[in-house]
C-alpha positions in Angstrom: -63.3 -187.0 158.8 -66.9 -188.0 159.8 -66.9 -185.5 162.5 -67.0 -183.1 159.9 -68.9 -181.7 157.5 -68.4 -180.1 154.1 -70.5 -177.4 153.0 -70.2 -175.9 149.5 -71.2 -173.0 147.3 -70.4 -172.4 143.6 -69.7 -169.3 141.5 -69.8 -170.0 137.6 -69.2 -167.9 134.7 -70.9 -169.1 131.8 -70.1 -167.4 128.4 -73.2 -166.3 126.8 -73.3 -167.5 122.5 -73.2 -163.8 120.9 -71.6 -163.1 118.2 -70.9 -160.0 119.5 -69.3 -159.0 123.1 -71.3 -157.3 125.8 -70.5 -153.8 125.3 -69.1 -153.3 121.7 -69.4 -154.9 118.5 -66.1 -157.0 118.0 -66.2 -160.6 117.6 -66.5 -163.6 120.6 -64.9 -165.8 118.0 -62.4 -168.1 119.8 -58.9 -168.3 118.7 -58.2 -165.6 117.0 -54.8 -164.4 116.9 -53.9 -162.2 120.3 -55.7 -158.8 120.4 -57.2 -159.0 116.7 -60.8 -159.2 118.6 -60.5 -156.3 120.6 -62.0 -153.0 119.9 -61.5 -149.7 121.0 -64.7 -150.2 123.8 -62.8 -153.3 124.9 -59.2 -151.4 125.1 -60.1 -148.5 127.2 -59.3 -146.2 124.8 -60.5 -142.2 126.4 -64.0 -141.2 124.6 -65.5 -144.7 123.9 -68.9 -146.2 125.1 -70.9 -148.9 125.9 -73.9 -150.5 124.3 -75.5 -152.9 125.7 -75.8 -156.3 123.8 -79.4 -157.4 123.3 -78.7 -160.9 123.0 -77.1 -161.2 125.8 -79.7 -159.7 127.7 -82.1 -162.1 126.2 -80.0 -165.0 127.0 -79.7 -163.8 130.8 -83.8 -164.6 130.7 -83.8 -167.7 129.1 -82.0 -169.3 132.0 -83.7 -167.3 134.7 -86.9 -169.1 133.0 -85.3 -172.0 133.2 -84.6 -172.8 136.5 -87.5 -171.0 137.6 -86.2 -168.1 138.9 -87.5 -164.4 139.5 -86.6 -161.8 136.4 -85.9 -158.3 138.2 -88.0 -155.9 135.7 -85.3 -153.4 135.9 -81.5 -154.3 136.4 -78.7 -152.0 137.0 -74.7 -152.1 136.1 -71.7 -151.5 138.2 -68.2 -150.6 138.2 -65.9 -153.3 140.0 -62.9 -151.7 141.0 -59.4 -153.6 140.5 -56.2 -152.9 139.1 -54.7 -156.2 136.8 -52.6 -156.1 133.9 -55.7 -157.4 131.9 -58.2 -155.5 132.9 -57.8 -152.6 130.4 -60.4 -149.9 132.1 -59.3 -150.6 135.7 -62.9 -151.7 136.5 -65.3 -154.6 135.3 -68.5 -153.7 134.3 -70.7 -155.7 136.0 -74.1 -156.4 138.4 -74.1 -156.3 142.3 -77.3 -154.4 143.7 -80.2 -154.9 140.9 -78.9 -158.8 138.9 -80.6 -159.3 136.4 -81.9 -162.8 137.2 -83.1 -163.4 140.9 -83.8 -167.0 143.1 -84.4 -169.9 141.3 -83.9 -173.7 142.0 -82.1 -176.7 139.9 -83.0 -180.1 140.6 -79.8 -182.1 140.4 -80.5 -186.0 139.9 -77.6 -187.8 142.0 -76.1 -190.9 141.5 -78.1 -193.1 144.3 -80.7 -192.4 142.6 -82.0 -189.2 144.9 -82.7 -185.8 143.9 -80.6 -182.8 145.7 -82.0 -179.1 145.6 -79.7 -176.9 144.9 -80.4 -173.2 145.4 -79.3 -170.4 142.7 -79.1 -166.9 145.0 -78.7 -164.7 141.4 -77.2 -165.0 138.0 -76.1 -161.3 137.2 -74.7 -159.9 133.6 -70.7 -158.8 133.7 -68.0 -158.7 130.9 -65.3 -160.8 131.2 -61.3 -159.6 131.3 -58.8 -160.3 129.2 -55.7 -163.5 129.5 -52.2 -162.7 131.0 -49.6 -165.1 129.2 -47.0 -166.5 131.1 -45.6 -169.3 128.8 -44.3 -167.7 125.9 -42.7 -164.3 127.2 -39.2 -165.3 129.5 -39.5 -162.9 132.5 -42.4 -161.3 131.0 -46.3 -161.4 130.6 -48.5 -161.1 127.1 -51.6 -159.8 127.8 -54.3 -160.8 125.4 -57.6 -158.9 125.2 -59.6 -160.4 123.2 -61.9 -162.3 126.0 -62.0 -158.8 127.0 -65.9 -157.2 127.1 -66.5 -161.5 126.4 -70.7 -161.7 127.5 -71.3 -164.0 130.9 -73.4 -164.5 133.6 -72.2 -165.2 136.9 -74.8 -167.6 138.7 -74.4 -168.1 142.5 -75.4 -171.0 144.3 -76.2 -171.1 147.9 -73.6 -173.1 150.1 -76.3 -176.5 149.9 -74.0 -179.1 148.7 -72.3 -181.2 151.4 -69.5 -182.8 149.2 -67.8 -183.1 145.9 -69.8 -185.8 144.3 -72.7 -183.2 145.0 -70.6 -180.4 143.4 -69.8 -182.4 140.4 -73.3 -183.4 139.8 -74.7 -180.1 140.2 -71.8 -178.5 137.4 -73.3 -181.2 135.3 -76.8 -180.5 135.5 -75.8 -176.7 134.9 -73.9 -177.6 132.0 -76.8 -179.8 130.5 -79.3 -176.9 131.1 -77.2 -174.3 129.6 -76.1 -176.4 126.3 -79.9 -177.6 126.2 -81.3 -174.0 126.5 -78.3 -173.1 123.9 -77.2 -169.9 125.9 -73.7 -171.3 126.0 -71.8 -174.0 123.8 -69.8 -175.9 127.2 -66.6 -175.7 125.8 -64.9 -175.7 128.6 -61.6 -176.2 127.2 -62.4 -173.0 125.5 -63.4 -171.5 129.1 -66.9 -171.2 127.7 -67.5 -172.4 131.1 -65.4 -171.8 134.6 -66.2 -172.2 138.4 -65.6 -171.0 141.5 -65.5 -173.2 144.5 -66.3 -172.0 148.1 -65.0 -174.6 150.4 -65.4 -174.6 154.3 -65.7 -177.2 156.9 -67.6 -176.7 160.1 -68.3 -179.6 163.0 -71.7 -182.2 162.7 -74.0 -180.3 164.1 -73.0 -177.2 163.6 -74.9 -174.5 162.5 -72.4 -171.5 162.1 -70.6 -171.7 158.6 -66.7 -172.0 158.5 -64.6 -169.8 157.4 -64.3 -170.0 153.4 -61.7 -170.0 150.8 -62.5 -169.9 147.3 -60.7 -171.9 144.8 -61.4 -169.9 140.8 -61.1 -171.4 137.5 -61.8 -174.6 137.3 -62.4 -175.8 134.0 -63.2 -179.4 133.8 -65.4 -182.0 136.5 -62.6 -184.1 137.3 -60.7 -180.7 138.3 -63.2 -179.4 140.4 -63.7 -182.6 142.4 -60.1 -183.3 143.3 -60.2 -179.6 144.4 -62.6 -179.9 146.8 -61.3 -183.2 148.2 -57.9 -181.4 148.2 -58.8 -178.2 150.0 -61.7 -180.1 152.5 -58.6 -182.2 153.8 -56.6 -179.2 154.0 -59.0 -177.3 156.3 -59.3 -180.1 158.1 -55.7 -180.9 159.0 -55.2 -177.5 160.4 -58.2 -177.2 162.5 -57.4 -180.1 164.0 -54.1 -179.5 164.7 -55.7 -176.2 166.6 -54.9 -173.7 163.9 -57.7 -171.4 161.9 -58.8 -170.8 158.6 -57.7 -168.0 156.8 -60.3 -166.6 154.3 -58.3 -166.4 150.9 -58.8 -167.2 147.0 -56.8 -170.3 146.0 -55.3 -171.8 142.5 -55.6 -175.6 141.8 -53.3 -177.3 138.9 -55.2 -180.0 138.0 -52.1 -181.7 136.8 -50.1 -181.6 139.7 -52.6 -181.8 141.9 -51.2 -178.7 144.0 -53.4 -175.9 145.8 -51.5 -172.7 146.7 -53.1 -169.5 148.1 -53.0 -166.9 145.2 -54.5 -163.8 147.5 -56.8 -162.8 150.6 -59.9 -163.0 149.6 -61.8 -159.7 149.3 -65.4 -158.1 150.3 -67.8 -156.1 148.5 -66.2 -153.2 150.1 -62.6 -153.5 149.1 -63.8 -153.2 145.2 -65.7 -150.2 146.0 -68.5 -150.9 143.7 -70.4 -147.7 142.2 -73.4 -147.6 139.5 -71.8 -147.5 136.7 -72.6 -143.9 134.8 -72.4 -144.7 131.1 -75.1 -147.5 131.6 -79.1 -146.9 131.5 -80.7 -149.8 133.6 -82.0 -152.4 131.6 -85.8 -152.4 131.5 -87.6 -155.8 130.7 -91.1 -156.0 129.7 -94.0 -158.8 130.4 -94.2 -159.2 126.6 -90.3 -160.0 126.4 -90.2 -162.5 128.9 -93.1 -164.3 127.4 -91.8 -164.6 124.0 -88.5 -165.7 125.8 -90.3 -168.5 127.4 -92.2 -169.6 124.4 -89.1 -169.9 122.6 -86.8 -172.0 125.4 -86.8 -175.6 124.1 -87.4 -179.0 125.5 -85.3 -179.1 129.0 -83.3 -181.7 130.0 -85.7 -182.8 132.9 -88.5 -183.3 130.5 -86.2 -184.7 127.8 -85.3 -187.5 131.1 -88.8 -187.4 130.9 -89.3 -188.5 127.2 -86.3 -190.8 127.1 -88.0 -193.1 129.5 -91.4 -193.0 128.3 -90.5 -193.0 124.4 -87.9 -195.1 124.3 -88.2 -197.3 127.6 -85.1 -196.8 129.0 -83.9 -197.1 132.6 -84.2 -193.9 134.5 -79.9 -194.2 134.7 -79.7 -195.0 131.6 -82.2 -192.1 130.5 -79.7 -189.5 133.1 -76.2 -190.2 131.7 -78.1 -189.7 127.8 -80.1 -186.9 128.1 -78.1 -184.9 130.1 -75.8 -183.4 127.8 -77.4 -182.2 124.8 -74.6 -183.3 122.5 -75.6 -186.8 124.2 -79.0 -186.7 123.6 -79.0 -185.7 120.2 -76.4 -188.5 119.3 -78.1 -190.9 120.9 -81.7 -189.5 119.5 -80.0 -190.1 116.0 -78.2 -193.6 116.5 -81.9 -195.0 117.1 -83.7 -193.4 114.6 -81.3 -195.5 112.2 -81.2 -198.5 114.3 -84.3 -198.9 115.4 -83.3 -200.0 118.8 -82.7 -197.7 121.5 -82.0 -200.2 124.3 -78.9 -201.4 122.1 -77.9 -197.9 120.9 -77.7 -197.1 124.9 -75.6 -199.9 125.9 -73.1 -198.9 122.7 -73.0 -195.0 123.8 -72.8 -195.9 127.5 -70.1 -198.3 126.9 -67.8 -198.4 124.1 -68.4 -195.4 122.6 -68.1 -193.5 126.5 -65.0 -195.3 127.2 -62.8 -194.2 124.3 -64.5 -190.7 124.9 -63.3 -190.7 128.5 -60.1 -192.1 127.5 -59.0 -189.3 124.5 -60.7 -186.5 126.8 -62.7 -186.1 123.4 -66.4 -184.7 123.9 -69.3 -186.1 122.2 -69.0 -183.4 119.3 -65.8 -184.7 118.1 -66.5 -188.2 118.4 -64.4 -190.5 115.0 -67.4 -192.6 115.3 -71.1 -190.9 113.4 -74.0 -191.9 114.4 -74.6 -192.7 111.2 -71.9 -195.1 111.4 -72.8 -196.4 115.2 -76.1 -197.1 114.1 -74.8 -199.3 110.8 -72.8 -201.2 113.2 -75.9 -202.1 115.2 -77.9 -202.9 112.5 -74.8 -206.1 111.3 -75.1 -207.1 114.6 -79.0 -207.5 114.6 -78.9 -209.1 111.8 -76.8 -211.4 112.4 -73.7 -210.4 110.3 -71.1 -210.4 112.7 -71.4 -211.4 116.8 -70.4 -208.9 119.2 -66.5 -210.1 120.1 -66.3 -208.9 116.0 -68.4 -205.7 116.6 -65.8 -204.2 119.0 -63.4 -204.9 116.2 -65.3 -203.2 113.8 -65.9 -200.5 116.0 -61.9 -199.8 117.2 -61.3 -199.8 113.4 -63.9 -197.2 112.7 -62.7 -195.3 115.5 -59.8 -194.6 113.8 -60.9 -193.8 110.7 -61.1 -197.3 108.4 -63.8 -196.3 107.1 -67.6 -197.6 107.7 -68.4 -200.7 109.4 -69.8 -202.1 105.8 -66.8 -201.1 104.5 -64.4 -202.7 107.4 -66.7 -206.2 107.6 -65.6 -206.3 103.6 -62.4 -205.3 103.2 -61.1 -208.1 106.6 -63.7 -210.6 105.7 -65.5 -210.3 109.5 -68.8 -211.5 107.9 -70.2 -214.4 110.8 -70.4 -217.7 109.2 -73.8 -218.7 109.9 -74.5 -221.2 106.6 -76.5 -224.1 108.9 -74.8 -226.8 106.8 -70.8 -225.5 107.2 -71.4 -225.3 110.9 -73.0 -228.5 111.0 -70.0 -230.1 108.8 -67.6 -228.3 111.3 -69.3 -229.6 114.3 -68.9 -233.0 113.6 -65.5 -232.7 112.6 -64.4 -230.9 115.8 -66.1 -234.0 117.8 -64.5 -236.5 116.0 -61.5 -235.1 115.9 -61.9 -234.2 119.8 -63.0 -238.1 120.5 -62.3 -238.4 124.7 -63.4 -235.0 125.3 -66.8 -236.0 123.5 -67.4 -239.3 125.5 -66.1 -237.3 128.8 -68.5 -234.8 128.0 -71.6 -237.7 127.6 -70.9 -239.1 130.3 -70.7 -236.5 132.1 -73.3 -235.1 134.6 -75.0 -231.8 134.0 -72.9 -229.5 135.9 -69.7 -230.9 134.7 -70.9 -230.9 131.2 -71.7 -226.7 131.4 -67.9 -226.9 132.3 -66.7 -228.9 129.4 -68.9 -227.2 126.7 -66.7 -224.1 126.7 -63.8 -226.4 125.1 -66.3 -227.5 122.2 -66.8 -223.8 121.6 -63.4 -222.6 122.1 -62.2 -224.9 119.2 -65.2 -224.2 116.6 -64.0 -220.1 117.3 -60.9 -220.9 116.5 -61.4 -223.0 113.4 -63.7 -219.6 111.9 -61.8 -217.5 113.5 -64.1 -216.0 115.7 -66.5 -215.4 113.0 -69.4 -218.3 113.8 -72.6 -217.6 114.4 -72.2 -218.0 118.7 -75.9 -218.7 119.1 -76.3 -220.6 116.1 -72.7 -222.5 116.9 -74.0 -223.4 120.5 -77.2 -224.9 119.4 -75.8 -227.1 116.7 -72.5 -228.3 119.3 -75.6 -229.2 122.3 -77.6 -231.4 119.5 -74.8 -233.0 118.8 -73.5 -233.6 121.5 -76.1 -235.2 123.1 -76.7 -237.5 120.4 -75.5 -241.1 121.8 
């Protein structure tokens, strides 16, 4: 596979937070029962029009300003063509010759520590359609239209990324800016946030693209990277068995990990786009874009920024927390508690990461408060329980046992660390230990770093893990090598 080489190009739809949808004045609110959010704009019905949303107009800007990108003064709408079963007017109202939002640049931080350039060609305004249902109807399919009308913008990337792991890091930035900038909660569970993968393969060296196929609706990272590994091997397979590729849109299950062809992929031309006739173009003014920009908040590039200076973190350590907003913020309020951000870092990144990964939960819905997070910190720095105890305390408060006050009282976890009982216990665990204590005296000093784990092993188990280690290993090394 060396002797080829991926290139990439990403179409995401990014559901803008209005209350309202795009062109009428029913709800966005997500799961409603089926069809209870859709108005008579949204169905189609003969004499109804349009009004634009403002907010959503607004909320087009704000990224445009943040990634740097050109605002087109005046934008235009258009009537995409289609016939689908959800797709109530026969047409999408959308942008193709005047988008709203024009180049711009993201700056996507990458795991070896480089920084890729990834190049946004537009973002352009569009409703969204509505949700054929497969499961519930035998032989049949529900349509429900209440995404129907739903606000998005559609931002498209250039084809610069030259492999998954690129992909994936870019979707993450994107969904760090867009949370950050609060145009669009990130549920993408709740398809708050889908994307489009253009995959094609050419030969090193190369300069003539491949032919592309477009994989749509991807909803989660882990989806869109097995994706691309899954369709990159394809095209490669069949070029190199002399075939071709055949430009088509393609489905991915992401729990079966199957790709199948859904259609031939389209042009401009076969949607036979027109300006849409109940829309006036959308006129933006100096004055609007500079309140816009006053009012975008901190970035996640300067909150990377702050995270390093402020707290003196590691500039990894400072990318996987201030990334996601719903990160940040929990990891912003686990040190204001705590008082130590190096230790809340190591918790977030580690314990508290791992069981998110492991219940697909995000940050949002984490058992575990920062309130709490940062009370377990606190027993451990001073010295009320050691950390093999803390990760008890912390599974417990995962699910639900309360705080880890509560939990350290209610199993008696408090870490012994009364000088005179571990001094008394010391010297009982030697005598009774007799030959191991004489082995370990006259032992020399790299046998004896051996032997001191037994010394320790048995004080542990005689408190049942709940001596003070540090304390413990002090008192056991005085003793010891007293003759």
């Amino acid at each position: 596979m060396s002797a080829w080489e991926t290139v990439i190009g990403l179409e995401i739809h990014v559901q803008l937070a209005t209350q309202t949808k795009i062109f009428s004045a029913a709800s966005t609110a997500f799961g409603a029962s089926p069809n209870s959010n859709a108005s008579l704009v949204d169905l189609a019905l003969p004499g109804t029009l349009p009004v634009l949303n403002r907010e959503a107009v607004n909320l087009a800007v704000k990224f445009g300003l943040a990634v740097g990108a050109e605002i087109n003064r005046r934008s235009t709408f258009e009537r995409k063509n289609y016939f689908y079963p959800d797709l109530p007017k026969g047409y999408q109202t959308t942008q193709l010759a005047e988008p709203i939002v024009g180049a711009g640049v993201v700056q996507v931080p990458l795991d070896n520590g480089q920084q890729k350039s990834v190049r946004i060609h537009h973002a352009h305004l569009e409703e969204d359609a509505g949700k054929s249902l497969h499961e519930d109807f035998h032989g049949m399919t529900g349509i429900d239209l209440n995404r129907a009308g739903t606000p998005l913008i559609e931002i498209v990337t250039e084809p610069d990324m030259r492999s998954a792991e690129e992909a994936v890091a870019f979707a993450r930035t994107l969904h760090g800016l867009v949370t950050a900038i609060g145009i669009c909660d990130g549920d993408m569970s709740q398809g708050s946030m889908r994307f489009d993968v253009n995959v094609s393969v050419r030969r090193q060296g190369d300069e003539k693209l491949g032919t592309r196929t477009e994989t749509k609706n991807l909803n989660s990272f882990r989806f869109m990277e097995m994706a691309i590994h899954k369709e990159v091997e394809r095209q490669i397979d069949i070029l190199e068995d002399g075939g071709s590729i055949t430009q088509e849109t393609r489905l991915f299950n992401g729990d079966t990990g199957e790709s199948r062809a859904m259609r031939s992929k389209e042009d401009a031309n076969d949607y036979r786009y027109f300006p849409c006739p109940d829309l006036l173009p959308v006129l933006i003014s100096e004055e609007q874009i500079e309140a816009l920009r006053a009012s975008l908040p901190e970035l996640p590039a300067q909150r990377l920024g702050r995270f390093m200076a402020t707290f003196g973190l590691s500039d990894y350590d400072a990318r996987m927390l201030s990334g996601d907003q719903g990160m940040a913020n929990y990891f912003e309020a686990v040190t204001a508690i705590c008082q130590d951000a190096k230790l809340a870092a190591n918790w977030i990144m580690g314990e508290v990461s791992a069981k998110l990964n492991t219940e697909s939960l995000p940050i949002n819905e984490c058992p575990v408060s920062a309130e709490h997070l940062a009370e377990l910190i606190l027993r451990l720095k001073d010295n009320t329980i050691s950390s093999k105890i803390a990760k008890q305390v912390f599974e417990a408060c995962w699910h639900g046992e309360g705080s880890p006050d509560q939990i350290i009282d209610t199993r008696g976890l408090r870490q012994v660390s009364d000088s005179g009982a571990l001094t008394s216990l010391v010297a009982e665990i030697l005598q009774n230990n007799a030959a191991q204590t004489e082995a370990y005296r006259a032992a020399d000093e790299t046998k004896r770093k051996k032997m001191f784990g037994f010394f320790v092993g048995q004080a542990m188990k005689a408190t049942q893990g709940k001596a003070n280690p540090q304390q413990l290993n002090d008192l056991l090394r005085q003793a010891l090598e007293q003759s």
